[in-house]
N, C-alpha and C positions, 0 to 999 in steps of 0.2 A: 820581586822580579816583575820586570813591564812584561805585558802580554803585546802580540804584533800587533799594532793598528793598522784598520783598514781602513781605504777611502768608502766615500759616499758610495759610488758608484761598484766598487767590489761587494758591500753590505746588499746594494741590491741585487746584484748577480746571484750570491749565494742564497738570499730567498726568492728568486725566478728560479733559480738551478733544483732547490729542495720542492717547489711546487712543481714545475715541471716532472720530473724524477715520481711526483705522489702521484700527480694524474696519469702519468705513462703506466707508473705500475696497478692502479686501478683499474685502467682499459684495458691491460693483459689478464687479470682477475679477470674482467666481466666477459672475454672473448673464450672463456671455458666453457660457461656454460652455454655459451652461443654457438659452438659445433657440436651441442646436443643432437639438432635433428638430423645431421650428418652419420653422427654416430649409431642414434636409430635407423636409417636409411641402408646403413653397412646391416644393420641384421638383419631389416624387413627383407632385402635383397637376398640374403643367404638363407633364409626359409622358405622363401618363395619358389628357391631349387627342387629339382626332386630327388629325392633320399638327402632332404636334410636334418640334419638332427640339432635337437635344441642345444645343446653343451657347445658345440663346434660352433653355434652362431654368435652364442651369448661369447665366449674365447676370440672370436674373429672382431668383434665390434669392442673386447675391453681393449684389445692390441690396439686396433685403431684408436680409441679414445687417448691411449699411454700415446703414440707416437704422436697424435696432434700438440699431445700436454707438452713433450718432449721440445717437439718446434717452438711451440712457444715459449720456453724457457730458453731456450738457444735465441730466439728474435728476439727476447726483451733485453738484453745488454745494448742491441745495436739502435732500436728503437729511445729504449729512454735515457743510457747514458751517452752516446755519441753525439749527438746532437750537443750536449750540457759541455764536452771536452770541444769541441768543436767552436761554437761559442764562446766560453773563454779563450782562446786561442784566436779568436778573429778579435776578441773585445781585447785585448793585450795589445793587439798590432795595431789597432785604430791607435789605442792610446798612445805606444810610441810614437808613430806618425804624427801625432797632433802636437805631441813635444816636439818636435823637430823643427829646425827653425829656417822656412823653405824660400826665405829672402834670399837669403844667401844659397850662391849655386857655385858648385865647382867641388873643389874636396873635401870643402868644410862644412859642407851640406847636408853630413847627414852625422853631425853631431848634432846630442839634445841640447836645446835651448834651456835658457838657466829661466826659472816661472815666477823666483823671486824677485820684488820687486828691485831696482836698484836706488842706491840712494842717492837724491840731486844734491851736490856739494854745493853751498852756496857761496859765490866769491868773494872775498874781502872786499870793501869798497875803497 
């Protein structure tokens, strides 16, 4: 069994789309440990109250760390695969466009043009 062939420029898609998609989900990795001092900040703030207790600060600052992690699980769908759907979807439409054969205007306009070449019959003499 034949597997689908792709063109040139589909082969490049899908490794811009898989690097793309690597680097997105490595900047959401490394944006964890970057609302560290946020995190710290929610508790320095809750000690610094009067009558605060250590359990209740350390509890208030894990919740906040869960619900940043949380956002950011919910932003990385929109960040790194939207863009890659989005993309193909604009790179499909060029391409038909570019099949199309825009001499001709009226109804027949916006059928694709045939990319093969045709072949010159040559005449008897």
């Amino acid at each position: 069994m034949r597997g689908v062939r792709l063109n040139g420029w589909q082969r490049t898609g899908i490794v811009l789309s898989v690097l793309w998609v690597t680097c997105a989900s490595m900047w959401f990795i490394q944006q964890v440990p970057a609302h560290q001092p946020a995190i710290t900040s929610v508790f320095r703030q809750c000690i610094q109250e009067p009558n605060a207790h250590r359990s209740v600060c350390k509890h208030r600052a894990k919740s906040f760390g869960k619900e940043l992690r949380r956002e950011l699980r919910t932003e990385w769908p929109w960040v790194a695969l939207a863009p890659v759907f989005l993309v193909w979807i604009l790179a499909y439409v060029v391409v038909w466009l570019g099949a199309l054969d825009w001499s001709r205007l009226g109804k027949d306009a916006w059928q694709p043009r045939r990319l093969a070449p045709q072949r010159v019959r040559k005449k008897p003499f």
